[in-house]
mmCIF file of the N, C-alpha and C atoms, coordinates in Angstrom:
data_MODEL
# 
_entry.id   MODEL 
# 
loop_
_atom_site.group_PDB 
_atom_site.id 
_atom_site.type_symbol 
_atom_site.label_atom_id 
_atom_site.label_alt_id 
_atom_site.label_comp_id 
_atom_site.label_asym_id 
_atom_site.label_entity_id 
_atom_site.label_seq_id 
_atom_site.pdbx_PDB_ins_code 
_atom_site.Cartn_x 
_atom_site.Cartn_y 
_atom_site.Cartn_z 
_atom_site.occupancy 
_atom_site.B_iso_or_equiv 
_atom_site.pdbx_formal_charge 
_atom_site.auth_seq_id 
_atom_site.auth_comp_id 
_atom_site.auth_asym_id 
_atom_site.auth_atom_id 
_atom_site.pdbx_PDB_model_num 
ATOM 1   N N  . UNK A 1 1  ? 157.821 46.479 150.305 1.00 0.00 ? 1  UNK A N  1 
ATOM 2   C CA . UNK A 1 1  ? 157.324 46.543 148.953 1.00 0.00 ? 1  UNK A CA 1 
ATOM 3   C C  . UNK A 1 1  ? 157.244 45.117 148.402 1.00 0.00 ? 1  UNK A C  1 
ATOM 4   N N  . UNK A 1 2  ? 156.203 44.798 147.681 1.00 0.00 ? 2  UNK A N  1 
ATOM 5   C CA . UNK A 1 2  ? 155.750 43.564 147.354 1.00 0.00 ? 2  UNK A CA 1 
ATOM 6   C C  . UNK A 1 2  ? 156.990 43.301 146.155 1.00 0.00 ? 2  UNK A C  1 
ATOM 7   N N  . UNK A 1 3  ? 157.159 41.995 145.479 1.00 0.00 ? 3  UNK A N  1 
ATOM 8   C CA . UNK A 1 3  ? 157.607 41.680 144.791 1.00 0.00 ? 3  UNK A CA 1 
ATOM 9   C C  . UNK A 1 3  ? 157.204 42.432 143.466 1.00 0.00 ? 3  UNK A C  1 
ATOM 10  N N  . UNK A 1 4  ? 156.385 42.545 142.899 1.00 0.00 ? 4  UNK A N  1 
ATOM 11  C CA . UNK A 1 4  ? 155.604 42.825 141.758 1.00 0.00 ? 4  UNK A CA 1 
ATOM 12  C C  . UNK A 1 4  ? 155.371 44.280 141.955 1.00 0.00 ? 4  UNK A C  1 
ATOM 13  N N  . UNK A 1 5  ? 155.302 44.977 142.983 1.00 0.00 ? 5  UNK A N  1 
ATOM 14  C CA . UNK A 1 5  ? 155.703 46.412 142.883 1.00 0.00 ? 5  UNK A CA 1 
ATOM 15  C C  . UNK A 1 5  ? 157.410 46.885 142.673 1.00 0.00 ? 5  UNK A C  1 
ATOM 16  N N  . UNK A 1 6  ? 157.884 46.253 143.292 1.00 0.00 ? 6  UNK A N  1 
ATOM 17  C CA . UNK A 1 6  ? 159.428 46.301 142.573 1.00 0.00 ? 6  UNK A CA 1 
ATOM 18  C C  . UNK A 1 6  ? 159.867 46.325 140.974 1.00 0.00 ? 6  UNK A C  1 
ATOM 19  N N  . UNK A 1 7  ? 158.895 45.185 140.706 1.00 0.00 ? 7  UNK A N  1 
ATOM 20  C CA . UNK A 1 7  ? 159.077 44.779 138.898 1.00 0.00 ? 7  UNK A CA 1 
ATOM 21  C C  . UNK A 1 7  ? 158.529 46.208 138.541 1.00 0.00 ? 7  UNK A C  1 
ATOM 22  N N  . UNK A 1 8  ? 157.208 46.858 138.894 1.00 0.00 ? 8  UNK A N  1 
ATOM 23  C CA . UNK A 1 8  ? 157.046 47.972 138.319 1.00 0.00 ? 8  UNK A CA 1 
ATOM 24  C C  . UNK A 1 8  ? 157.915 49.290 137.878 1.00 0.00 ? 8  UNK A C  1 
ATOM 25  N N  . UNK A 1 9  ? 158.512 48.942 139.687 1.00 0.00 ? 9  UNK A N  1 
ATOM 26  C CA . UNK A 1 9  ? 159.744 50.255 139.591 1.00 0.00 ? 9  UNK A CA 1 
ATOM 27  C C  . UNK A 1 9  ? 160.805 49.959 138.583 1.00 0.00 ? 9  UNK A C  1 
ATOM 28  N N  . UNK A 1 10 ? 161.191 48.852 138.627 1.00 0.00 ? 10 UNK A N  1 
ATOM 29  C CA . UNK A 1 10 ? 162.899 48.225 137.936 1.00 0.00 ? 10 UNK A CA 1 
ATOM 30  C C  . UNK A 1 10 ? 161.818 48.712 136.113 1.00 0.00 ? 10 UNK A C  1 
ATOM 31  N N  . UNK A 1 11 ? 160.398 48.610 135.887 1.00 0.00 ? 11 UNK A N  1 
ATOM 32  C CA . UNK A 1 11 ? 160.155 48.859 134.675 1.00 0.00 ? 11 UNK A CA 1 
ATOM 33  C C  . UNK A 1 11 ? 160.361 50.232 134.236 1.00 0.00 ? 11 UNK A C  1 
ATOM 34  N N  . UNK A 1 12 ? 159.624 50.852 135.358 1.00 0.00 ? 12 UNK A N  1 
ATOM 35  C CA . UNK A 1 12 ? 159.352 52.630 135.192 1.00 0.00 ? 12 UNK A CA 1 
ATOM 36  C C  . UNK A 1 12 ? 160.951 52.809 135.076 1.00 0.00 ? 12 UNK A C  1 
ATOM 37  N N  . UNK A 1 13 ? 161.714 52.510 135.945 1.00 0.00 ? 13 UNK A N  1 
ATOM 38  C CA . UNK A 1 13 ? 163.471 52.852 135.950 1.00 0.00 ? 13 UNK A CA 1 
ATOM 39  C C  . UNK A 1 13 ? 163.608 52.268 134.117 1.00 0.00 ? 13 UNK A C  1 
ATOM 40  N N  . UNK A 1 14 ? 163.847 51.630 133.408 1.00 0.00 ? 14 UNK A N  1 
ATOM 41  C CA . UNK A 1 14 ? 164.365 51.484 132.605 1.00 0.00 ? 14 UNK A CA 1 
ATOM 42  C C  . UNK A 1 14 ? 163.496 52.150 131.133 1.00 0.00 ? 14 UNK A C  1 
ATOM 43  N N  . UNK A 1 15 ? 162.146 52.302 131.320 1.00 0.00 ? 15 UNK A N  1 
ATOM 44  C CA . UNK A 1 15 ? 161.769 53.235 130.387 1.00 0.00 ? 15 UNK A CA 1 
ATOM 45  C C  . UNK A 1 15 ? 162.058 54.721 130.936 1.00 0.00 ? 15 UNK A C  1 
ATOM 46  N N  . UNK A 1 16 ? 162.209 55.754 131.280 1.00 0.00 ? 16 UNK A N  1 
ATOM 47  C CA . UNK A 1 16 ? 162.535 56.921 132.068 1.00 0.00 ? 16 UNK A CA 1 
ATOM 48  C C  . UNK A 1 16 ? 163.989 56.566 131.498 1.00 0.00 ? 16 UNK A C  1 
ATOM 49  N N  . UNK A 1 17 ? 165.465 56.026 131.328 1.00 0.00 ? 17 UNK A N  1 
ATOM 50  C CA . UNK A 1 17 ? 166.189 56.327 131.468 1.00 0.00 ? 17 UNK A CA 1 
ATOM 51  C C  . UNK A 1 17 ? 166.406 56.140 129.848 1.00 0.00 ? 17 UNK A C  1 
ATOM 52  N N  . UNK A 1 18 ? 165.851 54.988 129.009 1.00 0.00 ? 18 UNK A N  1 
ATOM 53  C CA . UNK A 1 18 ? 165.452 55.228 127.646 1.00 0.00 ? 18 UNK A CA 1 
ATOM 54  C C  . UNK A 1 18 ? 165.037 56.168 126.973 1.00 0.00 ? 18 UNK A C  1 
ATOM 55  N N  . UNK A 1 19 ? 163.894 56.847 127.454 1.00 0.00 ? 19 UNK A N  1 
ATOM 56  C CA . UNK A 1 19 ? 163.432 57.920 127.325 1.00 0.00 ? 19 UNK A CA 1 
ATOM 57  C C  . UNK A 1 19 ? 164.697 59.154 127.208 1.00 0.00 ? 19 UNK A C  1 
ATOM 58  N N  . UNK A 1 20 ? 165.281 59.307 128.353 1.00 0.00 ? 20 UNK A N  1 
ATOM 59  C CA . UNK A 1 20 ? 166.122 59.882 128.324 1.00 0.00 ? 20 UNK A CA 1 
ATOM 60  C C  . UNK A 1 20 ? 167.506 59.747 127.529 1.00 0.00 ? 20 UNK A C  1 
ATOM 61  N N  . UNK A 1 21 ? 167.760 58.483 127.035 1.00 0.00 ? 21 UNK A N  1 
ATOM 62  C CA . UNK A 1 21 ? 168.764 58.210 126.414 1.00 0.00 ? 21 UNK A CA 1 
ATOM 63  C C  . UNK A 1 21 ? 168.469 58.917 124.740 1.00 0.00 ? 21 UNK A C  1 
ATOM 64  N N  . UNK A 1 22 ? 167.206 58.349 124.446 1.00 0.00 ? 22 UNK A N  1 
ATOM 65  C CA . UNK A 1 22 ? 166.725 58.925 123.076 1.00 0.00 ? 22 UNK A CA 1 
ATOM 66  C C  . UNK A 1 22 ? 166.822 60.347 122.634 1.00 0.00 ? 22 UNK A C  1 
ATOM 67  N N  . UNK A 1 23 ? 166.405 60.647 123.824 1.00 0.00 ? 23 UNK A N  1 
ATOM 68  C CA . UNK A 1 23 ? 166.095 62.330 123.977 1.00 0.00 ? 23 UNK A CA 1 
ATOM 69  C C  . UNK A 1 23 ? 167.297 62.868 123.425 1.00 0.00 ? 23 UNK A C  1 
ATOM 70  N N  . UNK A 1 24 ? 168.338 62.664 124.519 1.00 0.00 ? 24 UNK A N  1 
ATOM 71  C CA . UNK A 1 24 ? 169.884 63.108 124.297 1.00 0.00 ? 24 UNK A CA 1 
ATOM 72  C C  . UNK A 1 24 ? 170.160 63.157 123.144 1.00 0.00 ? 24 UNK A C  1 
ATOM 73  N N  . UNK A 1 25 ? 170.065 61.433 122.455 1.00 0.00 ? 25 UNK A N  1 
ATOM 74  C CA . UNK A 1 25 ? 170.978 61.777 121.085 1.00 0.00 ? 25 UNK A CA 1 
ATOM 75  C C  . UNK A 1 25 ? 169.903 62.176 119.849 1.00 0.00 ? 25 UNK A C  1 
ATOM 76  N N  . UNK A 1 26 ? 168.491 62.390 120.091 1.00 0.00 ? 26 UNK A N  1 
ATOM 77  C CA . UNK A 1 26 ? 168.131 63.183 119.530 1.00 0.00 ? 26 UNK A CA 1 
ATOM 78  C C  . UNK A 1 26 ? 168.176 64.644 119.291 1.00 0.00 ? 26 UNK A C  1 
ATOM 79  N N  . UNK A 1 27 ? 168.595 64.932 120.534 1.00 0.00 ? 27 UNK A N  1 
ATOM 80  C CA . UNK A 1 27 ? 169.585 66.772 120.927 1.00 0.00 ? 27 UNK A CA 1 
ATOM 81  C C  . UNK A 1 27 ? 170.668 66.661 120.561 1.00 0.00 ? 27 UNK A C  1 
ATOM 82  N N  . UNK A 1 28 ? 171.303 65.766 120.210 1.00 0.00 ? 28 UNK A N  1 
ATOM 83  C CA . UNK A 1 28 ? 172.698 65.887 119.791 1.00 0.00 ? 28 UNK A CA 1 
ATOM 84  C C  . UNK A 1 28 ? 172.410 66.126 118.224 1.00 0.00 ? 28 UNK A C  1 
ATOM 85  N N  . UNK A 1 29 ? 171.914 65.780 117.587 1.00 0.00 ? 29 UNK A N  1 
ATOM 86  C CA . UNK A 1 29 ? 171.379 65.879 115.886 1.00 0.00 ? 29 UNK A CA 1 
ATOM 87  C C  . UNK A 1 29 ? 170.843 67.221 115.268 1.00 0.00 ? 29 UNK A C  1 
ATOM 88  N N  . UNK A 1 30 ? 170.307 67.904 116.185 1.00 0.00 ? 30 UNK A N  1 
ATOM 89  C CA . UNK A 1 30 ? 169.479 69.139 115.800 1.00 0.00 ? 30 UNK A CA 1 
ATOM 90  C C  . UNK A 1 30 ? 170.650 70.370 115.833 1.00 0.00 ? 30 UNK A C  1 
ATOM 91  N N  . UNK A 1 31 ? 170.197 71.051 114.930 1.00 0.00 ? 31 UNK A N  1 
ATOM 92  C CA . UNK A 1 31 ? 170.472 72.380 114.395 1.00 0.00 ? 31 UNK A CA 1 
ATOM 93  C C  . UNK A 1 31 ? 170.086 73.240 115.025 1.00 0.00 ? 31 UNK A C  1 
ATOM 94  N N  . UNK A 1 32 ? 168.684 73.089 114.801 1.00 0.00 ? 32 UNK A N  1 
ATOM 95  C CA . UNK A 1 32 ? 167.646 74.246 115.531 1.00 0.00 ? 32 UNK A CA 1 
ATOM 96  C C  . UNK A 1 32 ? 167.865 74.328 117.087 1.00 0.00 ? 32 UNK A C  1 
ATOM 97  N N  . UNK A 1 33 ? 168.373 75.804 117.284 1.00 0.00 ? 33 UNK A N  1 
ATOM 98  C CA . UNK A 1 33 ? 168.504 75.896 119.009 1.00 0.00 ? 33 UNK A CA 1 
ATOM 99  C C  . UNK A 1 33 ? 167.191 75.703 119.860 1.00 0.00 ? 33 UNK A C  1 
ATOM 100 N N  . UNK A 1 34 ? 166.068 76.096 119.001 1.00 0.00 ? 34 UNK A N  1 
ATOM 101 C CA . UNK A 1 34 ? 164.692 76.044 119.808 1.00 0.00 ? 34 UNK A CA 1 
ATOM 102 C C  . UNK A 1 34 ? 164.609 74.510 120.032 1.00 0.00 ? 34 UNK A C  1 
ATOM 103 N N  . UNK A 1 35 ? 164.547 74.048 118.757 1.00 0.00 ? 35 UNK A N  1 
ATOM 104 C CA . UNK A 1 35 ? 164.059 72.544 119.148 1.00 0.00 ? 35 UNK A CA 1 
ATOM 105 C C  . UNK A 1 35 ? 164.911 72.038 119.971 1.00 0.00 ? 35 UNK A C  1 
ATOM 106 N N  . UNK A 1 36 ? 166.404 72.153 119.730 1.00 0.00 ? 36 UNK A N  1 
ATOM 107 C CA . UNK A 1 36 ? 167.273 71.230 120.610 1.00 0.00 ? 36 UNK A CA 1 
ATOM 108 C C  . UNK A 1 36 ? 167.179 71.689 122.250 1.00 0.00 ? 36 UNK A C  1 
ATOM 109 N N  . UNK A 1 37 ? 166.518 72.886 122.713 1.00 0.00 ? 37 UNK A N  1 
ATOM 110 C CA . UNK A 1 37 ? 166.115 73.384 124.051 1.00 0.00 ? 37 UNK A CA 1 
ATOM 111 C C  . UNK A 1 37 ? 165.341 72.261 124.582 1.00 0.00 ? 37 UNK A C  1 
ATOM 112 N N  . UNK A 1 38 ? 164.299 72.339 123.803 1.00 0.00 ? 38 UNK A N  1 
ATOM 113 C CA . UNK A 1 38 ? 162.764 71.258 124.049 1.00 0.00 ? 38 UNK A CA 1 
ATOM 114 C C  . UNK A 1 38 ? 162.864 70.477 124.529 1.00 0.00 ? 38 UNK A C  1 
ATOM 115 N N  . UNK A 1 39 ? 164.008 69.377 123.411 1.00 0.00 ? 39 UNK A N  1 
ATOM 116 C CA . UNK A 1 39 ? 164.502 68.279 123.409 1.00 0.00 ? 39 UNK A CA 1 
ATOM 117 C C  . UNK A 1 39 ? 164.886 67.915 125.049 1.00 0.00 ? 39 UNK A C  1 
ATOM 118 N N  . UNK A 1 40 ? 166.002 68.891 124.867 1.00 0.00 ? 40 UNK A N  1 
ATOM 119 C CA . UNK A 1 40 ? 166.957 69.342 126.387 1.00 0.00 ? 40 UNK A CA 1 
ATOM 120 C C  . UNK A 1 40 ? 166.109 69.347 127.115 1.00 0.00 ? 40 UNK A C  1 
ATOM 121 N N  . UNK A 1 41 ? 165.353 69.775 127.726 1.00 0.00 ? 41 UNK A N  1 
ATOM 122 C CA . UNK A 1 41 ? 163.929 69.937 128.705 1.00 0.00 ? 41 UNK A CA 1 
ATOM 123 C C  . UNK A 1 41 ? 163.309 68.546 128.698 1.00 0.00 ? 41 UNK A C  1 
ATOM 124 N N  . UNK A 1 42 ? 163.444 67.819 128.070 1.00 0.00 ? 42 UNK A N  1 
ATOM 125 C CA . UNK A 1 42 ? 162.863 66.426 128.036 1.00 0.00 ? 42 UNK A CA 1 
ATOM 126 C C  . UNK A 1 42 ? 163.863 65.719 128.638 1.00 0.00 ? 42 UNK A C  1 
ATOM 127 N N  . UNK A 1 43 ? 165.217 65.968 128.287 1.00 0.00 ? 43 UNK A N  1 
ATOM 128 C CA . UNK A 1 43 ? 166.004 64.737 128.754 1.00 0.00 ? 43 UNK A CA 1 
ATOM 129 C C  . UNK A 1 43 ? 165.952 65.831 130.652 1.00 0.00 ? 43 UNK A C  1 
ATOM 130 N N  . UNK A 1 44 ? 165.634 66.632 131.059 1.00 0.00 ? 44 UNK A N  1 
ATOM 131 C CA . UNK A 1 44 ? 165.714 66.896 131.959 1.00 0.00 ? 44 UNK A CA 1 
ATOM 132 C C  . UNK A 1 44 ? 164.613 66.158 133.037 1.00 0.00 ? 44 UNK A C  1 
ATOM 133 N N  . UNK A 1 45 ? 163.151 66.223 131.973 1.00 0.00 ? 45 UNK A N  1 
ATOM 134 C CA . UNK A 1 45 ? 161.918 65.718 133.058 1.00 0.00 ? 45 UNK A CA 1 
ATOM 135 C C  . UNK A 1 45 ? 162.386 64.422 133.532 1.00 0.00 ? 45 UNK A C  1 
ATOM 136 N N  . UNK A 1 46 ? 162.721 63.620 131.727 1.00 0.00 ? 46 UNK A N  1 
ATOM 137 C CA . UNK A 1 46 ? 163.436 61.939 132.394 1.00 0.00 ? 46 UNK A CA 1 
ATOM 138 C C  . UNK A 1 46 ? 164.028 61.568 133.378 1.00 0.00 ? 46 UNK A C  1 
ATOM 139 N N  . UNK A 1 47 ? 164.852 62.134 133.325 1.00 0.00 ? 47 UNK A N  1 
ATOM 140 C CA . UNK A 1 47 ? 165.908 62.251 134.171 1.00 0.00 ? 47 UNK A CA 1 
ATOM 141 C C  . UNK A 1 47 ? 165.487 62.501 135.822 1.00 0.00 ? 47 UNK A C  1 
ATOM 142 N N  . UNK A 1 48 ? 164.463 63.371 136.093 1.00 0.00 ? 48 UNK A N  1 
ATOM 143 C CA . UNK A 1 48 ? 163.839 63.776 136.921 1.00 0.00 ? 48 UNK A CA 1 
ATOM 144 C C  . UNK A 1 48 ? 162.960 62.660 137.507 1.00 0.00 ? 48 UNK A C  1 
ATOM 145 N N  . UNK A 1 49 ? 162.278 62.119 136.674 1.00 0.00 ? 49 UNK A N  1 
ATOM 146 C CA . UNK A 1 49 ? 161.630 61.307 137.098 1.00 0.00 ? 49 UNK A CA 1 
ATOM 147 C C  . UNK A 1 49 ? 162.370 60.040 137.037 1.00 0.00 ? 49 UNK A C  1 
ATOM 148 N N  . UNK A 1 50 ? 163.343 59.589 136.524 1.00 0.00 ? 50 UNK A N  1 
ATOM 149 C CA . UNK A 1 50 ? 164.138 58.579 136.680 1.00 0.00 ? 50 UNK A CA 1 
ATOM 150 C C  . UNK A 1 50 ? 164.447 58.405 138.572 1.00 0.00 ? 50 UNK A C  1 
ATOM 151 N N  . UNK A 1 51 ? 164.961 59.697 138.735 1.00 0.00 ? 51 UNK A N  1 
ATOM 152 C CA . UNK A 1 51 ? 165.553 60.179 140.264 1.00 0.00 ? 51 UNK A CA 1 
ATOM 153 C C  . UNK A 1 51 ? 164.337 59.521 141.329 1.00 0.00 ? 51 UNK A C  1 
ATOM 154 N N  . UNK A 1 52 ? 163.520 60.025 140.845 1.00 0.00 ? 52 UNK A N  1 
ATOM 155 C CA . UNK A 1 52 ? 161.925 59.959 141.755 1.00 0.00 ? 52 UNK A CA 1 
ATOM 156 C C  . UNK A 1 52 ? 161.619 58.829 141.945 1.00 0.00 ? 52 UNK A C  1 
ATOM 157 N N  . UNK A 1 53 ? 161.772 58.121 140.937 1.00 0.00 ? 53 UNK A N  1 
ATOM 158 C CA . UNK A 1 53 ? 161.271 56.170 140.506 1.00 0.00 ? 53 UNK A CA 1 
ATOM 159 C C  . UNK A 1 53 ? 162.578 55.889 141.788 1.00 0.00 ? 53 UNK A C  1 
ATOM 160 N N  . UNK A 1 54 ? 163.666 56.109 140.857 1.00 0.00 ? 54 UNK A N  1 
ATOM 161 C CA . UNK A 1 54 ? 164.658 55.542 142.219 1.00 0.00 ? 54 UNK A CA 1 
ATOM 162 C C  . UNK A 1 54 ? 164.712 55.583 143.322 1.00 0.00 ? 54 UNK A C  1 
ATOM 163 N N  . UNK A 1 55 ? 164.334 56.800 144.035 1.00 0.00 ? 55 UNK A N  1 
ATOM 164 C CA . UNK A 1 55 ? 164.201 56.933 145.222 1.00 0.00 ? 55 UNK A CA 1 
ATOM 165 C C  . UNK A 1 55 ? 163.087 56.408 145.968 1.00 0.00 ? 55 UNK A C  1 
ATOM 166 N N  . UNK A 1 56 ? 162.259 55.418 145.021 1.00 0.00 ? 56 UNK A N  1 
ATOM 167 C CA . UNK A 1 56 ? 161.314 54.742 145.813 1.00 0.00 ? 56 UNK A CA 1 
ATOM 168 C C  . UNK A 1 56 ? 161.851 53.328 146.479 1.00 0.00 ? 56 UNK A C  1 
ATOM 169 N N  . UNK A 1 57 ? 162.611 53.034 145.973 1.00 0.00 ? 57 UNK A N  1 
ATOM 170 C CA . UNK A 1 57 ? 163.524 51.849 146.076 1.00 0.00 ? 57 UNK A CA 1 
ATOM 171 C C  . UNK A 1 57 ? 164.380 52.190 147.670 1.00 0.00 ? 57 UNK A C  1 
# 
């Protein structure tokens, strides 16, 4: 893997895990069980795709 495809991954890795960080403590705030599901389902895709980015490495 080229140099500059690495930088991509180390980028995609740190937005994906932001993403996911937000998500969380935006699920931590909510009331609403529906929304905080959603939410939950989001920090799951992140997370998911965090895994995926990594495992390109």
């Amino acid at each position: 893997m080229s140099p500059k495809e690495l930088l991509y991954i180390e980028d995609a890795l740190g937005h994906a895990q932001y993403m996911a960080t937000q998500c969380q403590a935006a699920a931590q705030q909510l009331s609403d069980p529906t929304l905080r599901s959603q939410i939950e389902q989001l920090v799951s895709s992140n997370q998911a795709l965090f895994n995926r980015f990594y495992n390109l490495v």
